[in-house]
N, C-alpha and C positions, 0 to 999 in steps of 0.2 A: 536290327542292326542300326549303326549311327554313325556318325563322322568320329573317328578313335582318335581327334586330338584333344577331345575332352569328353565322357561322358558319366554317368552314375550309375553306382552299384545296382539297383533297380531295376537299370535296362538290361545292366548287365544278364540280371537273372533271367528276365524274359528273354534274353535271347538263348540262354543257355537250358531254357524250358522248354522251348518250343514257342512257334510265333503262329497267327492266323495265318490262311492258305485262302485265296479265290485262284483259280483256274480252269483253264479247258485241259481236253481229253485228247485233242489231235497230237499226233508226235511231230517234230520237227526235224531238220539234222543237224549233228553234231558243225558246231562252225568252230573255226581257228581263236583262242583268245587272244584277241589284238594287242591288249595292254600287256600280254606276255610276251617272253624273248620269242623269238624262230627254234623249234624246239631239233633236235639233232638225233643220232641213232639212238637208239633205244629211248629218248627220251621224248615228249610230247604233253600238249594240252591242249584242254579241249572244252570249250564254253557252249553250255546249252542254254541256250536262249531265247524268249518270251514269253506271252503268258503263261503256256504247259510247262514250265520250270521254274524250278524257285529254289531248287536246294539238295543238295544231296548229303544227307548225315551218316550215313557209315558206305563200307563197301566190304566184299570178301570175295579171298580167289576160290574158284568153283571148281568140284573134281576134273574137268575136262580142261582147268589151266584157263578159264577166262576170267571175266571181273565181276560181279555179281554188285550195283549201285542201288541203294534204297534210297528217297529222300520223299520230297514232294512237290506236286504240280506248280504251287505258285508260295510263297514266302512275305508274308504281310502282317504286319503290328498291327491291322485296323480291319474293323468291320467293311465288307459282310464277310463271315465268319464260314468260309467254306472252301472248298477244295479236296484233291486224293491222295490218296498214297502214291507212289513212284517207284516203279525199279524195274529195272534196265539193265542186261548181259551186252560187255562188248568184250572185243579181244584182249590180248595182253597189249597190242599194237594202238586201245581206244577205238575202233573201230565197232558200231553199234551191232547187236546182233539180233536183239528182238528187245521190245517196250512194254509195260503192261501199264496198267492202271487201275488202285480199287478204292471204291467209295459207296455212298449213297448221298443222300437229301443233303446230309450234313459235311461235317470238314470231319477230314480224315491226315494224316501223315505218316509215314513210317520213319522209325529214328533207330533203330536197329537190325540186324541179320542175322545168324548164324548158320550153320552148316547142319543138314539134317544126314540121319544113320543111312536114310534112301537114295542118297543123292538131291534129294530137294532142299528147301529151305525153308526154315523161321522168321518171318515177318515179324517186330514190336515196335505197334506203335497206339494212335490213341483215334479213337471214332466218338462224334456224336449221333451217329446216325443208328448207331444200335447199342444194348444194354441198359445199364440199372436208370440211369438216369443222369443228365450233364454230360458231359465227355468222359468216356472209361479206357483202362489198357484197352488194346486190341494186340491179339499175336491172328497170325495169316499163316498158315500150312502152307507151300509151294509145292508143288511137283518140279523136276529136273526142269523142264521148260517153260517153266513161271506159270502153271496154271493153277488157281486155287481148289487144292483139295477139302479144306476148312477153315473155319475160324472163330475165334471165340474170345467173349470180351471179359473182362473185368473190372470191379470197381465197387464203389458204394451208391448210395443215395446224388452226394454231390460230385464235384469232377476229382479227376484223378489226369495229371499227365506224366509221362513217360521220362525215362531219362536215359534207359540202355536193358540190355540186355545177357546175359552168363550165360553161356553153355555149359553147365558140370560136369565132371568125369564120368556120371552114370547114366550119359546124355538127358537129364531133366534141364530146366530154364529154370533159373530166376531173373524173374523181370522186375523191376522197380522204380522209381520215382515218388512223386507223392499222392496224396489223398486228404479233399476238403474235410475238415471237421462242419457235422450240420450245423451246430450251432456256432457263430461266429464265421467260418472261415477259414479254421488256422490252419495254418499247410503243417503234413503229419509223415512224416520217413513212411514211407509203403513198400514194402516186397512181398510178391508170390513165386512160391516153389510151385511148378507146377511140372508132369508128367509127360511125354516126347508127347501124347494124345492130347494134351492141353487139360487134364485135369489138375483139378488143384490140392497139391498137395500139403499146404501151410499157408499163411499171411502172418506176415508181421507187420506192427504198426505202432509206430512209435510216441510214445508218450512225453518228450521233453516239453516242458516252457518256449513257446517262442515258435518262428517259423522252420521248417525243418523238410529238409529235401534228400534223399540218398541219390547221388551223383555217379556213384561207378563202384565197382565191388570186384572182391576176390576172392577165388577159392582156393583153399588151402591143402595139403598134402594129405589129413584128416579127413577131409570135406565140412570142414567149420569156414564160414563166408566170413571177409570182412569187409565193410561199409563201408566208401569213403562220404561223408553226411559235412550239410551246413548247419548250424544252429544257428539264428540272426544272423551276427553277422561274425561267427567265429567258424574256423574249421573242425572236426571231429571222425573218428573213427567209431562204429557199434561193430564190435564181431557178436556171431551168432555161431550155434553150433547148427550142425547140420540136422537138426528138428526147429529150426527156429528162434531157439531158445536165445536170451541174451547171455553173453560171457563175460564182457567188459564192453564199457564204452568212457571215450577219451573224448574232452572238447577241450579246443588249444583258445584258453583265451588272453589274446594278445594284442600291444597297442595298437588302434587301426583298425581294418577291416583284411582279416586272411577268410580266403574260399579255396577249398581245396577242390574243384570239379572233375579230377583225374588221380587214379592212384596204379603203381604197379610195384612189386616183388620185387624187394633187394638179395641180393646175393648174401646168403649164409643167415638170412633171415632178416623182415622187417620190412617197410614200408616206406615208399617214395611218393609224397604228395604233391600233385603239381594244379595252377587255378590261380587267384590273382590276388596281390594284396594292396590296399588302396589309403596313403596317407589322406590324412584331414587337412592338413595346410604346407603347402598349398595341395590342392587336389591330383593326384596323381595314381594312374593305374599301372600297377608293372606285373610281369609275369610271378608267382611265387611258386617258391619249393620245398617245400621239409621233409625230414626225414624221422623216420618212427621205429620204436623195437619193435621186437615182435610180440609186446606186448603193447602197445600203442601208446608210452610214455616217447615224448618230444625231443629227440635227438642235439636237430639245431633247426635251421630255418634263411632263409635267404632270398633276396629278388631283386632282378635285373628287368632293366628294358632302356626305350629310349627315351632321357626328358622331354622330349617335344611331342610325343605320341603315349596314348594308352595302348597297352598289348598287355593278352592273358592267355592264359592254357588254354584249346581247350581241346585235345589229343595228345596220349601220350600212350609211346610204346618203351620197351624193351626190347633192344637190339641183339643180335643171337653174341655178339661180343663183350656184353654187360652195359653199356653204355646207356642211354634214354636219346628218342628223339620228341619232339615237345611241338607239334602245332598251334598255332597262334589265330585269336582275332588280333587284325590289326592291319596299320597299312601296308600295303603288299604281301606279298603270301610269304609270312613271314616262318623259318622254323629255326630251330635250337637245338641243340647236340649237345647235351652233358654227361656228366662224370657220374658215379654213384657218390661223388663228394660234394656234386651241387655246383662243380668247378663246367664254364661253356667254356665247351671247345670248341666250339665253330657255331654263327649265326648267319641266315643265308634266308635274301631277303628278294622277293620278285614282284614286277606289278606295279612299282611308282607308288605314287599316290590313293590310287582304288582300294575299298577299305573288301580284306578275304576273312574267310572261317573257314579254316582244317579242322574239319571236322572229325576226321579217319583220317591213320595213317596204316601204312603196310608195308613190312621190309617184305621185299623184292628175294625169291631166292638165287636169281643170274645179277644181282647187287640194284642199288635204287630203292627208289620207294615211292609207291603210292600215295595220292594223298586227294581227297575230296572233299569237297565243301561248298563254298557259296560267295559270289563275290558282290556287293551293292553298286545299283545303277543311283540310284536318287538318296540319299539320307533319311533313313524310316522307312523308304516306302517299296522299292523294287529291288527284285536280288537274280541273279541269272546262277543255275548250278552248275560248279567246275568240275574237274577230273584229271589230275596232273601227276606225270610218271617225272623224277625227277632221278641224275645221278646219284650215287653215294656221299657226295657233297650237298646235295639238296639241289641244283644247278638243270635248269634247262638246257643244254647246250646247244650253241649255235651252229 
């Protein structure tokens, strides 16, 4: 993380990769967020704070109607290179219900969840404490009351970090992110399909020029995935069919720097890319957005934010209304309401000055939305994990 009234694509990426973790293993309680409003009925937040937090990257509502938070113990750019995974049931109220924690020698995080057929859950995130060698996926089996039934890692030779997770129709995963090439370095698209048992049922791994990261994906009514992928410093789509195979892939290259890090399902077909696009002179970060057929040819494209401050995607849903809601880094917890035309309809911003990452969002079925992530204590160095229920307006209320 860094101070958002100016930073570079770079960090950007690290941040949006995942950062080093050092932490302990004690749990703390949930405290009040100070820099946030006084939050009002149905709505609240809630800052975990010290060294055992650092970050909370997704969340999901649990069959019995709680909250189900994955993230990690402490959130850190710098060595020493260690810490665990995170995740934490509280009510629909934020109220904590039970903690867990998993690691080993090495640094761990989780960066994704999903809902398993048993009532349990799916852990995706990345360990070096076990597999092929560097840091590899890791997915975590849960039972109902967070205890690990298994887990299994994935990867190559060099490292491999995470970026999210897909539950498919025929409940298998694909997990993805990228994958070091051993010679040189070069970061390489990586997805595995794997089976509810964690085996594996495909990898694909991409061959373009250049660095290359798959960011977030969708499955389709077929069951053909599509990518939403960076190339350098262009954005891109790879669809696959549902053996891995490639179908097409699009990379939008456009003046500037576009990163698409979030993508979701247009109405009557086609693609909404949302992630950051950053001119050269002068330097400026803004949220970006485009839109795609459904064959991944480039619609239009567009981006808003504030000239004094960089903000970018880096959440995004589909509202059961058709609309988008769009999570931001950036100062205050900032979110965005748009059209399927790219048209804001409302921006709704909390926190001052304090730089947040909505990480996950969640509509609310009794209206609101969830939203989790991470807010910075020091520039670089320290980050405490949030958790904030907000009205239909995005609004803490007083």
């Amino acid at each position: 993380m860094m101070s958002m009234r100016k930073c570079t694509p770079a960090v950007l990426l690290v941040l949006l990769a995942g950062c080093t973790n050092e932490g302990a293993q004690t749990p703390s309680p949930a405290i009040p967020a100070s820099a946030l409003p006084t939050a009002g009925p149905n709505t609240w937040a809630r800052t975990f704070a010290g060294p055992d937090y650092g970050a909370w990257f997704d969340i999901a509502i649990t069959p019995d109607s709680g909250i189900l938070a994955v993230g990690s113990t402490n959130h850190l750019h710098m060595p020493p290179y260690s810490g665990d995974a995170l995740y934490m049931k509280l009510t629909l109220g934020g109220e904590v219900l039970w903690e867990r924690t998993w690691g080993g020698k090495g640094y761990e995080q989780a960066r994704s969840v999903a809902s398993a057929e048993d009532g349990g859950f799916y852990v995706f995130g990345e360990t070096d404490s076990h597999g092929a060698g560097d840091r590899d996926f890791l997915l975590l089996k849960l039972s109902p009351d967070g205890g690990e039934e298994w887990f299994r890692t994935y990867g190559r030779e060099r490292r491999e970090w995470p970026y999210g997770m897909l539950r498919l129709a025929n409940q298998d995963l694909l997990i993805f992110g990228f994958s070091e090439a051993p010679a040189g370095g070069a970061r390489n698209q990586y997805a595995v399909r794997v089976r509810p048992d964690g085996e594996v049922v495909w990898e694909y791994l991409g061959q373009a020029a250049g660095e290359q990261i798959v960011h977030q994906a969708l499955e389709l009514d077929d069951g053909s995935l599509v990518l939403a992928v960076s190339i350098d410093e262009d954005g891109a789509l790879v669809k696959l069919d549902a053996d891995g195979g490639v179908v097409w892939e699009r990379r939008y290259e456009l003046e500037g720097w576009q990163f698409g890090s979030q993508i979701a399902e247009v109405g009557g077909g086609g693609y909404l890319l949302a992630g950051f696009s950053m001119s050269s002179s002068p330097q400026q970060v803004d949220t970006w957005l485009a839109r795609c057929s459904p064959d991944g040819e480039l619609e239009w494209q567009t981006s808003f934010g504030d000239p004094a401050f960089d903000d970018y995607a880096a959440s995004l849903i589909r509202l059961r209304d058709g609309s988008y809601l769009i999570g931001a880094i950036a100062n205050g917890v900032l979110l965005s309401h748009v059209d399927e035309d790219g048209d804001v309809l409302w921006r709704q911003s909390l926190g001052g000055e304090t730089v947040y990452g909505i990480m996950a969002l969640t509509e609310m079925e009794d209206g609101g939305f969830l939203l989790a992530g991470l807010s910075e204590l020091a520039p670089g160095r320290s980050y405490d994990a949030i958790l904030l229920r907000t009205d239909e307006l995005g609004r803490i209320t007083e």
